[in-house]
DODRENTI-910414 format. One record per residue (C-alpha): chain; x, y, z; residue in one letter. Coordinates in Angstrom, 1 decimal. Layout:
   chaine       c1       c2       c3   residu
        A        X        Y        Z        A
...
This chain:
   chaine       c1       c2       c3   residu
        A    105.0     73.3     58.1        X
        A    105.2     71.0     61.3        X
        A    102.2     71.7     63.2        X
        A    103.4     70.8     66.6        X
        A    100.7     72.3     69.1        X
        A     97.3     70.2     68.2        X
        A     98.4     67.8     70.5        X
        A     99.8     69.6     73.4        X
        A     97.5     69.7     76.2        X
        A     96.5     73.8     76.5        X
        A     93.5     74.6     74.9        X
        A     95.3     78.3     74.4        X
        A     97.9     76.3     71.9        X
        A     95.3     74.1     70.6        X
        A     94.1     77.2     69.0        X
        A     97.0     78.3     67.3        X
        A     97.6     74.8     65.8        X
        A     96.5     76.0     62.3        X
        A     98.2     79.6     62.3        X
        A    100.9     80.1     59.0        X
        A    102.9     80.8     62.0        X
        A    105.7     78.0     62.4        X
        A    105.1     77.1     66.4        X
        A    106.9     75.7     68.6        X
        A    105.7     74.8     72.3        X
        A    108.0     75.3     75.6        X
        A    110.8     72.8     75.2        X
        A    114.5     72.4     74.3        X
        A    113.7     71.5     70.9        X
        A    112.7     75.8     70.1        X
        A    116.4     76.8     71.8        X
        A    118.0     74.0     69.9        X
        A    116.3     75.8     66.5        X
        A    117.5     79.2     67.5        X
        A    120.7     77.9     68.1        X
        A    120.6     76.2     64.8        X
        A    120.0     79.1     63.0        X
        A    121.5     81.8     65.0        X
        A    118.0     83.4     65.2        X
        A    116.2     85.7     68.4        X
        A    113.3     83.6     69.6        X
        A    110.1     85.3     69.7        X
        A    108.3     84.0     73.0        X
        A    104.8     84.8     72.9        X
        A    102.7     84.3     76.5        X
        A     99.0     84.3     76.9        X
        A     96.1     82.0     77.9        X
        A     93.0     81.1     76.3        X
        A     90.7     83.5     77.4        X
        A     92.6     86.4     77.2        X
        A     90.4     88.7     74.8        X
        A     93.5     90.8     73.2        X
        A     95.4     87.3     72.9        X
        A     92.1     86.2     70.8        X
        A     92.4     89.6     69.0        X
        A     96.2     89.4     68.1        X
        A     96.0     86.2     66.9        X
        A     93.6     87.2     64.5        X
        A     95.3     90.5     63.7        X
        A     98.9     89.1     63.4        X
        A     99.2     85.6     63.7        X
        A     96.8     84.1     61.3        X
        A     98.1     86.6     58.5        X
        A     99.9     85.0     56.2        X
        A    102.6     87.9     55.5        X
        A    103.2     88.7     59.6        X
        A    103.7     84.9     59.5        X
        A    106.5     85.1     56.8        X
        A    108.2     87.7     58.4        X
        A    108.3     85.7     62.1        X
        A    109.0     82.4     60.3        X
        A    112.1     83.9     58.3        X
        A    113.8     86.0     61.2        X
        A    112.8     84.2     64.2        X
        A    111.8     80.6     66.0        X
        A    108.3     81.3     67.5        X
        A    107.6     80.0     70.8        X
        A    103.7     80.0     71.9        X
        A    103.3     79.6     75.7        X
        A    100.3     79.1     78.2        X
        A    101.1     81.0     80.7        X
        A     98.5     79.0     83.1        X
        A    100.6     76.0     81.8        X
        A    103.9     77.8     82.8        X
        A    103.5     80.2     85.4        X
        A    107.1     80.5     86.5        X
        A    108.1     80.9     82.4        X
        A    105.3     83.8     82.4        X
        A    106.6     85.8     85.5        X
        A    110.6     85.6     84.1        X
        A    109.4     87.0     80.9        X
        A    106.8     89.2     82.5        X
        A    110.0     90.4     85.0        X
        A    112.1     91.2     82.0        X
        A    109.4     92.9     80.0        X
        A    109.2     95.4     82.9        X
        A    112.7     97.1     81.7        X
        A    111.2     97.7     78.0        X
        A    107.6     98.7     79.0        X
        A    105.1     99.7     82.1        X
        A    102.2     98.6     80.1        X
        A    102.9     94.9     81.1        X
        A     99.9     92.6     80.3        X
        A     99.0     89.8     77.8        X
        A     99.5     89.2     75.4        X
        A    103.3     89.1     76.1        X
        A    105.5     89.3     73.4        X
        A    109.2     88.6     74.3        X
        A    112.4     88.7     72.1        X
        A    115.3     86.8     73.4        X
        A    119.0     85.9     72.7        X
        A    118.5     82.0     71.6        X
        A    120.3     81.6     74.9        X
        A    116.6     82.9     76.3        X
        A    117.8     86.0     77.6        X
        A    114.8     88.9     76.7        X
        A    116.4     92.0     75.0        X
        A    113.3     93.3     73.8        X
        A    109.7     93.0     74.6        X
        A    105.7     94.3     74.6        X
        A    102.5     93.2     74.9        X
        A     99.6     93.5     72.2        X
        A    101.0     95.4     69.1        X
        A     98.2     96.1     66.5        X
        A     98.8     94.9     62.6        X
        A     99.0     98.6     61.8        X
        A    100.4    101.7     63.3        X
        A     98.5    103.5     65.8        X
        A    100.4    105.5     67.7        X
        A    101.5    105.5     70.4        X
        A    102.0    102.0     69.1        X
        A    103.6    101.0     66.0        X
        A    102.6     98.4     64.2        X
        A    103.7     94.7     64.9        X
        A    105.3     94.2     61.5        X
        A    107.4     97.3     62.3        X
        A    108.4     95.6     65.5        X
        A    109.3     92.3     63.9        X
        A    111.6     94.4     61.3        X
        A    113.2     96.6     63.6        X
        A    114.0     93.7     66.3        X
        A    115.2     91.9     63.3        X
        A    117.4     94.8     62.0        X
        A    119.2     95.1     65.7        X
        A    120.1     91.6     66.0        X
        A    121.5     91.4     62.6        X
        A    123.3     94.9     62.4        X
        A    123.8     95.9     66.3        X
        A    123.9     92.0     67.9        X
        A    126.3     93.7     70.5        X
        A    124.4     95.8     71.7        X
        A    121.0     93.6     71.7        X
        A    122.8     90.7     74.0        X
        A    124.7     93.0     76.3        X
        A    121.0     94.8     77.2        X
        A    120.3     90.9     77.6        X
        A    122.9     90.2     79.9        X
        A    122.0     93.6     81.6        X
        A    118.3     92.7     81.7        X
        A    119.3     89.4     83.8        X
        A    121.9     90.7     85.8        X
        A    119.6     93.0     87.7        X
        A    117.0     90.1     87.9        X
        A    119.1     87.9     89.9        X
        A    120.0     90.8     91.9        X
        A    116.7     91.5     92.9        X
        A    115.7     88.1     93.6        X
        A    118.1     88.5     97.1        X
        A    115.9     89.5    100.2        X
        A    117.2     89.9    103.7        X
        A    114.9     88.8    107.0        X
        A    113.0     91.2    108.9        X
        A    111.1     90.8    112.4        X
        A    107.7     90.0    112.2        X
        A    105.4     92.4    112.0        X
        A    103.7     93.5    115.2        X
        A     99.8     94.5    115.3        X
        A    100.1     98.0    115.5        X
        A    102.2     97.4    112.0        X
        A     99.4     95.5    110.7        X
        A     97.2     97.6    111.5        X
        A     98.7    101.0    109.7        X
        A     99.2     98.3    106.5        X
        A     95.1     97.8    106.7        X
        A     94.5    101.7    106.8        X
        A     96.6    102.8    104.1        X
        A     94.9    100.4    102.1        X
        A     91.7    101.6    102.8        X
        A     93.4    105.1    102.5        X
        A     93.2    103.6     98.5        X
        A     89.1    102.9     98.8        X
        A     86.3    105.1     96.1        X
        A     84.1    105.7     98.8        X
        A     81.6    106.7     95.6        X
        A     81.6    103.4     93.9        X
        A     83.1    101.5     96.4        X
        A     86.4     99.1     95.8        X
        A     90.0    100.5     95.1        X
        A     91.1    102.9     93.1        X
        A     90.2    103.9     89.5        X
        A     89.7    102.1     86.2        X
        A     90.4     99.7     85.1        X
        A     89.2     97.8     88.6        X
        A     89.7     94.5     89.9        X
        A     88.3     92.4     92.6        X
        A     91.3     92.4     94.9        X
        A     90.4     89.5     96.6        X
        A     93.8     88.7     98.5        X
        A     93.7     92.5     99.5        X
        A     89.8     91.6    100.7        X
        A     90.8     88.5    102.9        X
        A     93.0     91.0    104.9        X
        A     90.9     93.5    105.9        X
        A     88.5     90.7    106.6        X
        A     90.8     89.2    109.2        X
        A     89.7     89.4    113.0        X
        A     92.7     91.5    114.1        X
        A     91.8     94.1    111.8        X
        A     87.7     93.3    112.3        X
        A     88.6     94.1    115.8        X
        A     91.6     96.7    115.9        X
        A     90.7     98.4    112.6        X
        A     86.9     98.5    111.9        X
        A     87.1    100.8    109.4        X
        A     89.2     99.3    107.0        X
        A     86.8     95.6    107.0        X
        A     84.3     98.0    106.8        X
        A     85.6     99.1    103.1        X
        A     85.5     95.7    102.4        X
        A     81.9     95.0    103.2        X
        A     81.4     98.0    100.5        X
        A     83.5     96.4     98.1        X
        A     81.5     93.0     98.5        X
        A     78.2     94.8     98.4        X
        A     79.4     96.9     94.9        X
        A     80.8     94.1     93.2        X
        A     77.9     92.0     94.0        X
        A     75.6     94.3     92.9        X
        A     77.5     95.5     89.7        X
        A     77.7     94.4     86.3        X
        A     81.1     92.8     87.4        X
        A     78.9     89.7     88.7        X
        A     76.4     88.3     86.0        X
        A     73.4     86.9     86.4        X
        A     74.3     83.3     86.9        X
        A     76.7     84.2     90.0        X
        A     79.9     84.4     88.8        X
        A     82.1     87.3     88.9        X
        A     84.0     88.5     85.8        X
        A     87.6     89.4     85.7        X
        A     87.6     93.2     86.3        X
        A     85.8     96.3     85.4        X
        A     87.3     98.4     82.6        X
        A     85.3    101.8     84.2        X
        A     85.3    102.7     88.2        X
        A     81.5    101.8     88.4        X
        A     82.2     98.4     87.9        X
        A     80.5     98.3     84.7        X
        A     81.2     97.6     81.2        X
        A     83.5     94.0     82.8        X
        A     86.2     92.3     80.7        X
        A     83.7     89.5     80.6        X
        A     86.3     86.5     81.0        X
        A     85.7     84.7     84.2        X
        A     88.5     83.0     86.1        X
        A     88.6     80.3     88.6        X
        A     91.1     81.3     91.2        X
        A     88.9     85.0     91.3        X
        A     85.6     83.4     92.2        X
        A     87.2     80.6     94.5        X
        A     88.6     83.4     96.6        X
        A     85.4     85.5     96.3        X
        A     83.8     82.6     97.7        X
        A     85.6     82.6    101.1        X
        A     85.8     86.4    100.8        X
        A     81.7     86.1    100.7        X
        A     81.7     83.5    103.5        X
        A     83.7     85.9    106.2        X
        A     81.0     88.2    105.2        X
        A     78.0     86.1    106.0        X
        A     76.6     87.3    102.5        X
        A     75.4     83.5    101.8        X
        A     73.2     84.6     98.6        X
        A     76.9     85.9     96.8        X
        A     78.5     82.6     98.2        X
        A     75.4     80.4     96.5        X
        A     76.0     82.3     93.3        X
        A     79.6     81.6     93.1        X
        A     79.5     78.3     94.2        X
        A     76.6     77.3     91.4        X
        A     78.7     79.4     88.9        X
        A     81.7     77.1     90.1        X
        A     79.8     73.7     90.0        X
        A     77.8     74.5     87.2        X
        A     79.9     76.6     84.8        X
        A     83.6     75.2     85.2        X
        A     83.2     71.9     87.5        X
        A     84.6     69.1     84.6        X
        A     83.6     66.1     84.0        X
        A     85.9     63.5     86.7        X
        A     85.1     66.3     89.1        X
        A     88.0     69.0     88.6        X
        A     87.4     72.6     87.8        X
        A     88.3     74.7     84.7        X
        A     90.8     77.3     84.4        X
        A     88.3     79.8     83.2        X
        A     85.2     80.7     81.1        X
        A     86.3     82.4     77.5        X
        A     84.9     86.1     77.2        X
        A     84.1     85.5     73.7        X
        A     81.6     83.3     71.9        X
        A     79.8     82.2     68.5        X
        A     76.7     84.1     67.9        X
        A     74.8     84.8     64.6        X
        A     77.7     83.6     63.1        X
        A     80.3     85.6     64.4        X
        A     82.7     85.9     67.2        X
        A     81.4     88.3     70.1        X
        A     83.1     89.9     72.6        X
        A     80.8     89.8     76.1        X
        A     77.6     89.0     73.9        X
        A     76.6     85.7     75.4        X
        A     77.0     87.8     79.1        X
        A     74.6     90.8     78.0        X
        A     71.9     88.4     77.6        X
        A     69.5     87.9     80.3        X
        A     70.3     84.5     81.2        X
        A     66.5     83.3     79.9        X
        A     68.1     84.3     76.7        X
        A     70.8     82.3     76.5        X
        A     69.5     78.6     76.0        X
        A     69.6     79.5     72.6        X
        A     72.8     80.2     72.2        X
        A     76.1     78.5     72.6        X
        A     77.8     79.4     75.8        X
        A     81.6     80.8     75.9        X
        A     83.9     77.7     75.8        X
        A     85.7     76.7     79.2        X
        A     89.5     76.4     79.3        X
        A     89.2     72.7     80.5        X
        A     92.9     72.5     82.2        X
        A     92.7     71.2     85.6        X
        A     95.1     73.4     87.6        X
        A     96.8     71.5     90.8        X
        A     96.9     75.1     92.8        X
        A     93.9     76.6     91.5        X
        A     91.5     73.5     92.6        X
        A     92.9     73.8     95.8        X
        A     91.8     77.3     95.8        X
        A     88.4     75.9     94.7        X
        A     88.5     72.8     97.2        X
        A     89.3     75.0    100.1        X
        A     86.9     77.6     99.5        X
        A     83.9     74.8     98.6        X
        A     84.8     72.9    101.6        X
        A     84.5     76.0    104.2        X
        A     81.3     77.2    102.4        X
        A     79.6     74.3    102.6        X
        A     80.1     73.8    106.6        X
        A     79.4     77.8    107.0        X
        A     76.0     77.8    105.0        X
        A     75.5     73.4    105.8        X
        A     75.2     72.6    102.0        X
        A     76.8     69.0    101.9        X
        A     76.9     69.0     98.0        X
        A     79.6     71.8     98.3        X
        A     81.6     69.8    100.0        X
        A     80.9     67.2     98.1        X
        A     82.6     68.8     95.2        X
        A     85.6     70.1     97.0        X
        A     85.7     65.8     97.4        X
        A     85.8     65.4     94.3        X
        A     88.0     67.4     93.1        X
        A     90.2     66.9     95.2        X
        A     90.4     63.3     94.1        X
        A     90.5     63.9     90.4        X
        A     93.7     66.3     91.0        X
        A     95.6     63.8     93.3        X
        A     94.5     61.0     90.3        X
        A     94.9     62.6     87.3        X
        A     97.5     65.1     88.3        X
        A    100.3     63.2     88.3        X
        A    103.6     62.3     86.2        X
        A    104.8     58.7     85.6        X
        A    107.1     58.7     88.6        X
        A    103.9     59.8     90.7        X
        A    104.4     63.2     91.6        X
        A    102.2     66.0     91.5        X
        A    102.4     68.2     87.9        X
        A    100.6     71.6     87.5        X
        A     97.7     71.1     84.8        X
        A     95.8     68.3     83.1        X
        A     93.3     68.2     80.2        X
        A     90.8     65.7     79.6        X
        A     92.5     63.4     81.9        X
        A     95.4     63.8     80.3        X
        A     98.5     64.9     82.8        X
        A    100.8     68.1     81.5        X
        A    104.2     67.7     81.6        X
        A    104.6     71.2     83.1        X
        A    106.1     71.1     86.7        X
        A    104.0     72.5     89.8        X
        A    105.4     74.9     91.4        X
        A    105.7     75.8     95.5        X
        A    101.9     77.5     95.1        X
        A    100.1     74.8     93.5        X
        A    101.4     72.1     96.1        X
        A    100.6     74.7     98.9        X
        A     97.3     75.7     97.4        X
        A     96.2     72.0     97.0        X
        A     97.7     71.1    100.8        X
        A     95.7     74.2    102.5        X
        A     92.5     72.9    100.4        X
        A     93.3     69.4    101.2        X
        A     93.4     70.3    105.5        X
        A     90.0     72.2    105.0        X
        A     88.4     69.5    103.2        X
        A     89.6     67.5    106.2        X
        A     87.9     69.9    108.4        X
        A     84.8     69.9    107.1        X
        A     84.3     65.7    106.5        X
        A     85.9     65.3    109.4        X
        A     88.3     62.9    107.5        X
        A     92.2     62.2    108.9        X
        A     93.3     60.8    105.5        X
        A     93.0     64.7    103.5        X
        A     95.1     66.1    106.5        X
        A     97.7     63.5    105.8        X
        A     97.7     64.1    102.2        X
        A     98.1     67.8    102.6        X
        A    101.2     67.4    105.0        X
        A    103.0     64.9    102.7        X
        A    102.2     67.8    100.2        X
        A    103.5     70.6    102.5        X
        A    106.4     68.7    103.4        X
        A    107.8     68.3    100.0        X
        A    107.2     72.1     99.3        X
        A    109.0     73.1    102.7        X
        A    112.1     70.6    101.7        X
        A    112.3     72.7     98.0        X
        A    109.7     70.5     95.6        X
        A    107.6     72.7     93.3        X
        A    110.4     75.0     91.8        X
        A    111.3     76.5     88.9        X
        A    110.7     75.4     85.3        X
        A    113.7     73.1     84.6        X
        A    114.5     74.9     80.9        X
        A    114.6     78.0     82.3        X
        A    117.1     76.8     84.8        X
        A    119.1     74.7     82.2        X
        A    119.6     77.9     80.2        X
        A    121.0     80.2     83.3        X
        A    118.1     82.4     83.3        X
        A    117.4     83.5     86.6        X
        A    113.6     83.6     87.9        X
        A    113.2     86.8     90.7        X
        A    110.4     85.7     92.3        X
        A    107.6     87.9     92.6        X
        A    106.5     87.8     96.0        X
        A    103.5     90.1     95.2        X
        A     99.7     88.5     94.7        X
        A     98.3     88.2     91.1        X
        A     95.4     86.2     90.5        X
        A     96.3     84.3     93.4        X
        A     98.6     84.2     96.4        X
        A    102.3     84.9     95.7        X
        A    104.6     81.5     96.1        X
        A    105.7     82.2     99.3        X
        A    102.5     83.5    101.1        X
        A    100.4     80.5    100.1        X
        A    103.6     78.2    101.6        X
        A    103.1     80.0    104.6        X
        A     99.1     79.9    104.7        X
        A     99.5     76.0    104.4        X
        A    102.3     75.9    107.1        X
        A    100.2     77.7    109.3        X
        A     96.6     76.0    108.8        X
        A     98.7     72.4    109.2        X
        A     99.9     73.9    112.8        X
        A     96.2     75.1    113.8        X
        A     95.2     71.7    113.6        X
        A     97.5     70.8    115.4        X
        A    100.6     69.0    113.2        X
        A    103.4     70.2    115.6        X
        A    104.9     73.9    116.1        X
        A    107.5     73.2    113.5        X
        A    104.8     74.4    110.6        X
        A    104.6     77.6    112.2        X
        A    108.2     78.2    112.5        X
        A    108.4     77.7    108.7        X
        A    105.4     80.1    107.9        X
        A    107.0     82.5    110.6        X
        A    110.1     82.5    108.8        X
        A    108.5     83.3    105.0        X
        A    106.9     86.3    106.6        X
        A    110.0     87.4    108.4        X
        A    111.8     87.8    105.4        X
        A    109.2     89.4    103.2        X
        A    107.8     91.5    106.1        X
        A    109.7     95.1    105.1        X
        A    108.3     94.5    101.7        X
        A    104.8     93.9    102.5        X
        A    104.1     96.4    104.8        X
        A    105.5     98.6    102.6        X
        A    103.3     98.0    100.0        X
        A    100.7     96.0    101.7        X
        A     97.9     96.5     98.8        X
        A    100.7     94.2     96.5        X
        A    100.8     91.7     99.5        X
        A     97.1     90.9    101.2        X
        A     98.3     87.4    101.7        X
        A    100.9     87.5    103.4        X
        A    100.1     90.3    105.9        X
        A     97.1     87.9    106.5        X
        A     98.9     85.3    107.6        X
        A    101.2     87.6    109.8        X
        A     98.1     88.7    111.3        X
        A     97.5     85.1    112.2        X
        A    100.8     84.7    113.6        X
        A    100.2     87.6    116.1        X
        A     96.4     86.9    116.8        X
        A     96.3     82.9    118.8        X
        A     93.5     80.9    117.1        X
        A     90.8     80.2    118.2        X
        A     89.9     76.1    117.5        X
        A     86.5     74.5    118.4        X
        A     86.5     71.2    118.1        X
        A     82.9     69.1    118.6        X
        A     83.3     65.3    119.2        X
        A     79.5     63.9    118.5        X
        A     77.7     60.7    117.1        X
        A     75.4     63.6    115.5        X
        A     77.4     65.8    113.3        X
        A     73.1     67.3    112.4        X
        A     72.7     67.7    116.2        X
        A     72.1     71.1    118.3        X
        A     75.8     71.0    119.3        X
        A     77.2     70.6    115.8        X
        A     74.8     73.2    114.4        X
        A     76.1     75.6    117.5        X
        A     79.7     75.2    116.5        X
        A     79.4     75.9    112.9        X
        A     78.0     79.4    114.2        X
        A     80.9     79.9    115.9        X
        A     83.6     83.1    115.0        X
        A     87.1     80.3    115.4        X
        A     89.7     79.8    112.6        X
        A     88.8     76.1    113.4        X
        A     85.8     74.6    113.8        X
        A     86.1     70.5    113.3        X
        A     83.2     68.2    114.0        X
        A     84.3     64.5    114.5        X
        A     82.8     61.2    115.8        X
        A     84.3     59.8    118.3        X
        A     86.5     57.2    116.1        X
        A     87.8     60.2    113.4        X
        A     88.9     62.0    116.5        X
        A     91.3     59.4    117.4        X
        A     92.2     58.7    113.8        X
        A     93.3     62.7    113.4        X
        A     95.4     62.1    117.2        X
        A     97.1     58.8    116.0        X
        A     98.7     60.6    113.2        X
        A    100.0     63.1    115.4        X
        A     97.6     66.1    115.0        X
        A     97.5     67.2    118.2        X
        A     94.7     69.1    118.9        X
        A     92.3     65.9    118.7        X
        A     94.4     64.0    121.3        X
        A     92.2     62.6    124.4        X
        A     89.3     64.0    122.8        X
        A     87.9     60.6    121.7        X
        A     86.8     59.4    124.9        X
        A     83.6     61.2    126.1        X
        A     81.2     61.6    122.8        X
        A     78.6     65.2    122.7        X
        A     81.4     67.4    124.1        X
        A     82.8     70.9    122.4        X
        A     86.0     71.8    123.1        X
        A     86.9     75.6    122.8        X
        A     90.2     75.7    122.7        X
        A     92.6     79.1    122.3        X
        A     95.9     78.0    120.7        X
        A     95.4     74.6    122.1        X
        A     94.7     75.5    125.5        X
        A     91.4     74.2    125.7        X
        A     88.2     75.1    128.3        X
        A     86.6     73.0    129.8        X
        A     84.0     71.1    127.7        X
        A     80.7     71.6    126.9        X
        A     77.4     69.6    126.0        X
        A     75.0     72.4    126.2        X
        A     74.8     74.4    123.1        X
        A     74.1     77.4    125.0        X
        A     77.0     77.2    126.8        X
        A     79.7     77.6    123.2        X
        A     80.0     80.9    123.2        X
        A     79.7     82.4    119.5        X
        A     82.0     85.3    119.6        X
        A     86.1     85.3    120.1        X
């Protein structure tokens, strides 16, 4: 048998190079096999710390006999969906017309034109009902393409039709702040006043849904609600869903936050981080951050996907056993592995959240690591023809194509890196990024599109902002700092036409309401042009409430105004001044410290 995954570069493949199953990775070369042999493709999507993707691959896919049976009716196709978000959210799109349970592992079985006519998530290697047993499945998917084929490809055809039809959205207005304000109390409507958070088991951190009730129109218009996310905080931070090194775990499994599904991912504790800095609660920020330069931080200065929830001990593989160990325990032991992919969007997450931490609570070594990543993605992360890509390992540069969020993600991180050092030259970056997002680069994976399937885009937040709400976050942080009004026409625009939507359901959409309460609140920008960025007048601007706060020398102010960011210009002239300004029209300044008022 070919083994052709030991050398891809996902560790989540990696460990399926020596299943009986007959693999193949993302590519033509799978569709060309099914084609071949007039065979479904079974397309199975998960990421390698998924605990019931560690479980079914022991169950089913290191079995020898479930092998057979895939190998002889099917071409198998293993995918990380970290690797290959917008492959994961077709399939996961699809699989919402077989079953509600959707989750990973995802198990989809497609036409060998890749159009899904069946799929499920984790099916154990016997029956226990409700669920049958995976070898069932395999025979019964097997016995409908070979016996009802019609049938199986026109639910296919049926399955994609309704897709593409529900990838069309019509503009809206923008949403007004009364609007906004009725989204943030229906979500705290949703809060467990006993145990704080929202809703029941199994619960999550929500941070995207956090970030909104944290915002100053709602601080100010709807106390109440940021008030419910104080609680949450305070839980969370004081729950089992946060371990004893800093960093928060994936979710709770019970409504206490306790017994955690121990996993521990990047993009969650990056956006705690700024959820715990718009909080003030600077011990939950140092915890996260040590977790996040400690724990996951790589070696060339990138950060990890994630932290496995599993691990070796006494000789055998435990589920959350490393994480129920005080942590003077744990020298001993050998810690969960980290899934060492670099992801473009997800350090951006990480370099954003570093670099505003480290100006809120003055810890230069934060920012120091948001530097550093930030280099090591805009080095390593690139193809031969020099663009961005979504994922390396080891140094080594994936293939797999970045999508609109990661080049968004890693252009918002990249203007509040430039923020905090004060340093032109990330700004620029981050609008050459921005501007190849907003002219269509980062879009689908090209197979998917070279097969017809159609990709609805989920405009919802996941583990992260959705595609569009992190395009117009970076639009609209490139226009507070001044890059021109044209980047807040484009981020107006993404919010006009998912507006209906998301204050529909404004729980599913935290981001983007956030950044249409930005839209309808003008920003405040301080701006502190000193030769002492330790002086009285720095430290009094960094205790400022502004959604900018930039302290420059003299010279980096007219570097940021002679590549057009406007907000610095004539700025440079008259060092120890602090320039309050409200949607650039700015006070007059100020030397004395006493005189920069903290509050909006």
């Amino acid at each position: 048998m070919t083994n052709r995954l030991a050398d891809t570069l996902s560790p989540y493949l990696r460990s399926h190079a020596d299943n009986p199953v007959d693999w193949y990775p993302w590519g033509e070369e799978a569709f060309a096999e099914a084609r071949r042999r007039d065979v479904p493709l079974l397309i199975s999507i998960g990421y390698s710390t998924c605990h019931w993707c560690h479980v079914m691959a022991r169950e089913s896919f290191a079995d020898p006999q479930t092998a057979t049976l895939i190998n002889e009716g099917f071409v198998a196709v293993k995918v990380d969906r970290e690797e290959h978000p917008h492959v994961d959210g077709a399939y996961m799109a699809a699989a919402s017309a077989f079953t509600q349970n959707l989750g990973w592992p995802l198990t989809v079985f497609t036409t060998p034109a890749g159009r899904a006519f069946y799929a499920g998530t984790y099916w154990p290697p016997e029956a226990r009902p409700p669920m049958p047993a995976f070898r069932d499945v395999l025979a019964a998917v097997r016995e409908a393409w070979t016996q009802r084929r019609a049938q199986a490809e026109e639910s296919a055809d049926a399955v994609t039709d309704a897709l593409a039809r529900a990838a069309e959205a019509a503009p809206s207005a923008l949403p007004d702040a009364a609007a906004l304000v009725t989204a943030a109390e229906a979500i705290a409507a949703r809060e467990d006043r006993l145990f704080g958070g929202f809703g029941g088991a199994p619960k999550f951190p929500v941070a995207t849904t956090l970030r909104l009730l944290q915002h100053p129109l709602i601080r100010r218009d709807a106390p109440e609600a940021t008030e419910a996310a104080s609680r949450a905080l305070t839980a969370m931070a004081a729950s089992d869903l946060r371990d004893e090194d800093g960093g928060f775990f994936r979710y709770a499994t019970q409504r206490d936050w306790t017994v955690p599904h121990y996993e521990r991912m990047l993009t969650d504790n990056a956006q705690l981080l700024d959820v715990a800095v718009d909080e003030g609660d600077e011990a939950t920020a140092r915890g996260i951050a040590a977790f996040l330069l400690g724990v996951l931080r790589r070696e060339g200065g990138g950060f990890g996907a994630a932290q496995d929830s599993e691990s070796w001990i006494d000789g055998a593989r435990s589920e959350g056993g490393y994480y129920r160990r005080p942590v003077a325990e744990r020298a001993g032991l050998e810690p969960p592995a980290v899934d060492g992919k670099v992801i473009t969007g997800w350090n951006g997450l990480a370099i954003g959240a570093l670099a505003r931490a480290g100006v809120a609570f003055a810890e230069p070594e934060w920012i120091a690591a948001a530097r550093a990543a930030a280099d090591a993605v805009l080095r390593v992360n690139r193809d031969a023809g020099g663009a961005l890509v979504r994922t390396s390992l080891d140094g080594v540069a994936s293939p797999a194509v970045a999508t609109a969020a990661d080049l968004a993600l890693l252009a918002d991180g990249l203007l509040a890196l430039a923020a905090a050092t004060g340093d032109a030259s990330w700004a620029v970056t981050a609008l050459v990024l921005l501007d190849d997002v907003l002219r269509g680069t980062g879009g689908e994976d090209p197979l998917l599109t070279a097969q017809g399937i159609a990709v609805s885009p989920d405009h919802t937040d996941g583990d992260l902002p959705s595609d569009a709400a992190a395009v117009a976050a970076a639009a609209l942080t490139a226009w507070r700092l001044g890059a021109g009004d044209r980047y807040r026409e484009e981020a107006a625009a993404r919010v006009a036409a998912l507006a209906e939507r998301s204050l529909a359901q404004p729980f599913a959409h935290g981001s983007m309401l956030r950044v249409a309460a930005d839209l309808v609140a003008p920003p405040r920008q301080v701006v502190v042009v000193t030769a002492d960025p330790e002086g009285a007048l720095a430290r009094a601007a960094r205790g400022v409430d502004a959604d900018v706060v930039v302290i420059v020398s003299p010279a980096q102010a007219a570097a940021f105004a002679a590549v057009g960011f406007e907000l610095f210009e004539g700025k440079d002239a008259v060092p120890e001044r602090a320039y309050d300004c409200r949607a650039f029209v700015c006070r007059l300044p100020v030397s004395d410290p006493a005189e920069l008022v903290t509050a909006r």
